[in-house]
Backbone as a chain_set.jsonl record, in Angstrom:
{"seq": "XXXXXXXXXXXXXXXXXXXXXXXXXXXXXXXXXXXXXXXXXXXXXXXXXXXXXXXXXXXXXXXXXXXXXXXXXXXXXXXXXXXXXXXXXXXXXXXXXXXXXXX", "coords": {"N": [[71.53, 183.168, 175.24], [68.894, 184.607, 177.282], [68.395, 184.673, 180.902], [66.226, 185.238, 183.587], [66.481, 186.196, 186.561], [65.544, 185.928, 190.4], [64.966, 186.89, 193.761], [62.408, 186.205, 195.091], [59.922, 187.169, 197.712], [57.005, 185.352, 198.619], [53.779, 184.785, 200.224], [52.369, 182.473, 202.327], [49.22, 180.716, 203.267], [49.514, 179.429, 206.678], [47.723, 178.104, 209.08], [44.129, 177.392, 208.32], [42.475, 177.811, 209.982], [40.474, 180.274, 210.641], [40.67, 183.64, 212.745], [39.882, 185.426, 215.24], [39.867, 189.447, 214.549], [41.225, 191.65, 216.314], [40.734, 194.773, 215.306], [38.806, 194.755, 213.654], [36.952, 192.849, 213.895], [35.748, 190.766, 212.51], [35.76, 187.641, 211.586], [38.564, 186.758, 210.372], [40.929, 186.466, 210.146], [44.321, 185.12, 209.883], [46.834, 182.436, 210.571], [49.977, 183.452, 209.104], [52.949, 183.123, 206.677], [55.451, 184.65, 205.518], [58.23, 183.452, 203.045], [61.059, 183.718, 201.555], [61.795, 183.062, 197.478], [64.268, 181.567, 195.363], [64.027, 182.816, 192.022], [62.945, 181.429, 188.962], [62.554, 183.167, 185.307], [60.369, 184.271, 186.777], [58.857, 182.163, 188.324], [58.785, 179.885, 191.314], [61.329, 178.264, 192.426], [63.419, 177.248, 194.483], [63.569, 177.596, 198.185], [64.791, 180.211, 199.707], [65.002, 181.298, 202.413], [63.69, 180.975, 204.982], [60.688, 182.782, 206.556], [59.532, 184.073, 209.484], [56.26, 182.778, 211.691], [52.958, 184.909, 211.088], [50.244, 186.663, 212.391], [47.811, 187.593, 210.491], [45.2, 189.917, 209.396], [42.893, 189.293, 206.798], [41.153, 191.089, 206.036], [41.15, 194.166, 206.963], [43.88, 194.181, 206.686], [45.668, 193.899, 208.437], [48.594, 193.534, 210.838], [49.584, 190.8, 213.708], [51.442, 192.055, 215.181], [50.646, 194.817, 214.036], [48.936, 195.228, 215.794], [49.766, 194.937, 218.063], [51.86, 197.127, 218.672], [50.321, 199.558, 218.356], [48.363, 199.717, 220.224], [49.408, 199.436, 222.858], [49.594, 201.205, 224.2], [48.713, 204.2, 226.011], [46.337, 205.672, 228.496], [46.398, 204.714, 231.366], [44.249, 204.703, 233.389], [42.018, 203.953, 231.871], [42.048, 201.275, 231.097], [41.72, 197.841, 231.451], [41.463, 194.59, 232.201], [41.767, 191.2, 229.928], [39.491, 188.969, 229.909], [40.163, 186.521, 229.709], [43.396, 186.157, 228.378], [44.072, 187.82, 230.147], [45.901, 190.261, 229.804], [46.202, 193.889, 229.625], [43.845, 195.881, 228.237], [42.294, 198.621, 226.509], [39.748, 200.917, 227.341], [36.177, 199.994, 225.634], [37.32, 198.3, 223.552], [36.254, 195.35, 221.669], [37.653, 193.299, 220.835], [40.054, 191.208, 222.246], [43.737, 192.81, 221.479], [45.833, 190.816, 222.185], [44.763, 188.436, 222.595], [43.061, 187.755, 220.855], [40.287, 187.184, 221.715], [36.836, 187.781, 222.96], [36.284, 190.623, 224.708]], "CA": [[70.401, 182.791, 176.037], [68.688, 185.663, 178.556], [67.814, 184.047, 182.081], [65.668, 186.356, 184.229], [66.415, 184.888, 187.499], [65.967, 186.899, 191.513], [64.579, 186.644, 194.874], [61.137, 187.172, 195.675], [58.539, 186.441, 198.637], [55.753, 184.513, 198.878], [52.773, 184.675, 201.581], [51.237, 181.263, 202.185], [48.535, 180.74, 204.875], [49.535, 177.608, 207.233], [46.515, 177.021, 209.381], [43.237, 176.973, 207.462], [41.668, 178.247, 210.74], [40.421, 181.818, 210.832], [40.562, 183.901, 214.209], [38.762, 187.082, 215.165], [40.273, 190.461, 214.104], [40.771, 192.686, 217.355], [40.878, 195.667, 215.331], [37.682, 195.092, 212.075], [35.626, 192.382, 214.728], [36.01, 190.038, 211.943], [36.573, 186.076, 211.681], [39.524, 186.805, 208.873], [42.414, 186.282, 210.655], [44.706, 183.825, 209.403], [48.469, 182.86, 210.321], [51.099, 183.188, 207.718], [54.304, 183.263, 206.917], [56.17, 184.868, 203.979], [59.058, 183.081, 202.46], [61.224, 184.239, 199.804], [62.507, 182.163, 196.878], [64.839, 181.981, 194.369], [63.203, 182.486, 191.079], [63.532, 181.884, 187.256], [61.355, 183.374, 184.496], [58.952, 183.985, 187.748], [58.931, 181.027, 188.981], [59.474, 179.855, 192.737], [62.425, 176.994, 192.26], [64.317, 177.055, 195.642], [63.361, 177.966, 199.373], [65.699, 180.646, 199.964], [64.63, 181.924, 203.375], [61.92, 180.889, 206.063], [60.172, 183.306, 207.25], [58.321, 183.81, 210.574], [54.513, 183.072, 211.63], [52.171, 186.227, 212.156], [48.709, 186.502, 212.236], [47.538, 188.881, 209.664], [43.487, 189.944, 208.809], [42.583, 189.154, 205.262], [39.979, 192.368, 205.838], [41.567, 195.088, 207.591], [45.624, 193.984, 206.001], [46.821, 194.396, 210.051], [49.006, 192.136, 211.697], [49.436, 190.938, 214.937], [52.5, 192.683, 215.457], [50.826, 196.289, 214.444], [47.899, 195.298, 216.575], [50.157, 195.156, 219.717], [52.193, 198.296, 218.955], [49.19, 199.976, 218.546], [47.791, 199.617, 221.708], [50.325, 198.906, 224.376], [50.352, 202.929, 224.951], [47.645, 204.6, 226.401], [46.13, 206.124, 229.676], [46.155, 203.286, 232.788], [42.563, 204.918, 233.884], [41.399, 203.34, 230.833], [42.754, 199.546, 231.142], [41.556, 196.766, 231.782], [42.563, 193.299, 231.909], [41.189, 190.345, 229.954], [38.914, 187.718, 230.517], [40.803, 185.498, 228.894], [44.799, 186.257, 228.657], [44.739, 188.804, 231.849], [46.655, 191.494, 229.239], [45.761, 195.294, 229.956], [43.055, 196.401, 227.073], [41.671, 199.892, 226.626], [37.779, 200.155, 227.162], [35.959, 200.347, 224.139], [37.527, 197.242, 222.614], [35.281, 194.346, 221.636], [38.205, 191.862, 221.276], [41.918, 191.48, 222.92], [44.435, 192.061, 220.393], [46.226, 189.571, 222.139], [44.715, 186.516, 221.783], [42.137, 187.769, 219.687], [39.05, 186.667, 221.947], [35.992, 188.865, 222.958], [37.213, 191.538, 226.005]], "C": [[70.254, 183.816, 177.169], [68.231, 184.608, 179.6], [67.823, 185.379, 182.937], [64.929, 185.367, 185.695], [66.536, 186.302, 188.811], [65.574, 185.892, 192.372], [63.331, 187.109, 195.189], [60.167, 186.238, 196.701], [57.027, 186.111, 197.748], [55.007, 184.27, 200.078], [51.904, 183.181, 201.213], [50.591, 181.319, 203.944], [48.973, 179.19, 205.662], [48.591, 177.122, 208.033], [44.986, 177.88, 208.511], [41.942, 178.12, 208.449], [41.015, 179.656, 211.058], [39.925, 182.089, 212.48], [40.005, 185.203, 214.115], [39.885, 188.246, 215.433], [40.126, 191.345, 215.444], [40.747, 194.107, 216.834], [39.322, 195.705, 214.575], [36.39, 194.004, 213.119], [35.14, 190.932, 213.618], [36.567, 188.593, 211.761], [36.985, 185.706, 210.3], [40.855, 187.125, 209.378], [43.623, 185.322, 210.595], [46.4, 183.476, 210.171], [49.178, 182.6, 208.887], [51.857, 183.174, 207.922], [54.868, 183.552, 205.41], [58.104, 183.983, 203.732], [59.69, 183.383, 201.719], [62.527, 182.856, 199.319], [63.282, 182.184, 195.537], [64.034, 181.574, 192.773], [63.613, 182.576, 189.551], [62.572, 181.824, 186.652], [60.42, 183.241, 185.717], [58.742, 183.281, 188.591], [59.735, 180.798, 189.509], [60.1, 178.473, 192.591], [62.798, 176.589, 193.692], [63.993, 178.354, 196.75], [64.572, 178.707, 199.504], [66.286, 181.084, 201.708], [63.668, 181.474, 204.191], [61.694, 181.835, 206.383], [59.401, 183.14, 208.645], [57.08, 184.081, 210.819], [54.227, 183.875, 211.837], [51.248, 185.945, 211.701], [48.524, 187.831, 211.217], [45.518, 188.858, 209.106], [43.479, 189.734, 207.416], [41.621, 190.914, 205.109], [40.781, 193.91, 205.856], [43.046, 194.914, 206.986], [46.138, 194.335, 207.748], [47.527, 192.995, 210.497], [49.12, 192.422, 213.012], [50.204, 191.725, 215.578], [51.924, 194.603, 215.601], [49.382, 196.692, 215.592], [48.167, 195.768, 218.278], [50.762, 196.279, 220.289], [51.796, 199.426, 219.084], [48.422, 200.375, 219.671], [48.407, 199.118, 223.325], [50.751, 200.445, 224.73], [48.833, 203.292, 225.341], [47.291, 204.954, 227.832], [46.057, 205.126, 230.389], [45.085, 203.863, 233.003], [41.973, 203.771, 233.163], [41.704, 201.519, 230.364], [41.953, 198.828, 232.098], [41.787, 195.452, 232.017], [41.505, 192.328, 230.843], [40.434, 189.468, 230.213], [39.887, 186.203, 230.541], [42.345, 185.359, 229.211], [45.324, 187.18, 229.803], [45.767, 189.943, 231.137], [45.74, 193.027, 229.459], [45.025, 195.784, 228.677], [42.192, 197.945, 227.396], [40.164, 199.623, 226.746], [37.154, 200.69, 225.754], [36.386, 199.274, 223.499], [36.372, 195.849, 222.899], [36.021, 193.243, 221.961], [39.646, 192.625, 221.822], [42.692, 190.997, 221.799], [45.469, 191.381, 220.531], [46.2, 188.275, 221.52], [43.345, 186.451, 221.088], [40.429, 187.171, 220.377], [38.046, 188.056, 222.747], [36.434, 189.611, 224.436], [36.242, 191.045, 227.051]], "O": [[71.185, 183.998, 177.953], [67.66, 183.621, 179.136], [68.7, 186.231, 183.08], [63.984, 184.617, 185.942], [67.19, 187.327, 188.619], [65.629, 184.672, 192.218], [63.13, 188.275, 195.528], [59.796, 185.072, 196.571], [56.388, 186.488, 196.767], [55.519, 183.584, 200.962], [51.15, 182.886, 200.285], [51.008, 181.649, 205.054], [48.736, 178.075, 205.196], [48.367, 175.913, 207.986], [45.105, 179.065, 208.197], [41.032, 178.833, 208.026], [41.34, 179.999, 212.195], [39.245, 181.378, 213.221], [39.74, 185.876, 213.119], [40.706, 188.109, 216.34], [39.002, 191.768, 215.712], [40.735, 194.925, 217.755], [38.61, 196.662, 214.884], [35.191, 194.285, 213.115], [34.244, 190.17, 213.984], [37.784, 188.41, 211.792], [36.476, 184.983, 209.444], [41.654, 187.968, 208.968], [43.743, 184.679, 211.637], [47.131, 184.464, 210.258], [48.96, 181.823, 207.958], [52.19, 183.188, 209.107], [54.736, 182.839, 204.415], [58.996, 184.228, 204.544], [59.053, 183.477, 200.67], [63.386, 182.188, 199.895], [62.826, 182.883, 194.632], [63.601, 180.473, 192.432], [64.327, 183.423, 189.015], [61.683, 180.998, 186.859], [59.707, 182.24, 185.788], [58.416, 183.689, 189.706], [60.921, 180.976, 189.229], [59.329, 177.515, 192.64], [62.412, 175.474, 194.041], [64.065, 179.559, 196.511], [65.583, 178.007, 199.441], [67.441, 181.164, 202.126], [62.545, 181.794, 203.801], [62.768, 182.303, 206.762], [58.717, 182.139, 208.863], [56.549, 185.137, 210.472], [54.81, 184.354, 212.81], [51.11, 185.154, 210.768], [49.136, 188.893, 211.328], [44.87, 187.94, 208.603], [44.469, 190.247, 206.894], [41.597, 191.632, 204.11], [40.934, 194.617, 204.86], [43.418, 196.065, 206.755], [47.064, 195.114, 207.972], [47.127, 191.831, 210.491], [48.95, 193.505, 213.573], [49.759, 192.199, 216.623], [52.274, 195.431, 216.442], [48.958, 197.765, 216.02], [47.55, 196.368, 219.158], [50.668, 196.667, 221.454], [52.409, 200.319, 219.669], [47.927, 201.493, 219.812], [47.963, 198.667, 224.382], [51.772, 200.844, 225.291], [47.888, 202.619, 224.93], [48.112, 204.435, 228.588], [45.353, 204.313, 229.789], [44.398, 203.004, 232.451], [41.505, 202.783, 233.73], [41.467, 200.912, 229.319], [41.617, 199.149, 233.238], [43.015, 195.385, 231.954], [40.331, 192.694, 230.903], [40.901, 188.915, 231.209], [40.077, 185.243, 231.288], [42.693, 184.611, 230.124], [46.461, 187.308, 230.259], [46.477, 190.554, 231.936], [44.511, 192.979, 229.397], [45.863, 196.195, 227.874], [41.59, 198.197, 228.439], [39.516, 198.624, 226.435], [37.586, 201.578, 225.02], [35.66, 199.136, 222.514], [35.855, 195.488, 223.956], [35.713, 192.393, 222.796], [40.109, 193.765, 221.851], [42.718, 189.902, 221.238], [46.185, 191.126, 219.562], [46.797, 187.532, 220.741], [42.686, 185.446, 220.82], [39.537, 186.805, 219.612], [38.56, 189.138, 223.029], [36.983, 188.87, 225.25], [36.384, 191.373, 228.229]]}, "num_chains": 1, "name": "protein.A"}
């Protein structure tokens, strides 16, 4: 008998809610969280792993994570703060890729 058995992730979305994209301007922002599970013939049997939440665009493929490393460098002339979360944003942005609301 062959058994064709590993480990593989899985991305599921957990809220339903879409948020606006500070990089595409887009309301395709979802959170997720990848999981990986132990699998046979393919199939996800057993939670191996939790993973942790991030926000990721369905449009653009960015997450929140490369949204922040992204833009936390840059000239101070050019900063601003928020309306919203009071974080330092370059000018030129529409939204804060903080918390994702309009600058």
């Amino acid at each position: 008998m062959i058994f064709i058995a590993g480990i593989s992730p899985k991305t599921t979305i957990i809220d339903e809610h879409p948020r606006i994209c500070p990089i595409c301007g887009l309301v395709r922002a979802y959170y997720k969280r990848t999981d990986h599970y132990l699998t046979l013939f393919f199939i996800p049997i057993i939670k191996v792993k939790a993973g942790e939440p991030f926000i990721m665009c369905e449009s653009c493929e960015k997450s929140m994570a490369e949204f922040k490393t992204a833009f936390d460098s840059g000239p101070m002339e050019n900063i601003t703060p928020c309306r919203r979360c009071g974080k330092g944003l370059q000018k030129g942005f529409m939204y804060c890729p903080y918390c994702g609301n309009p600058a």
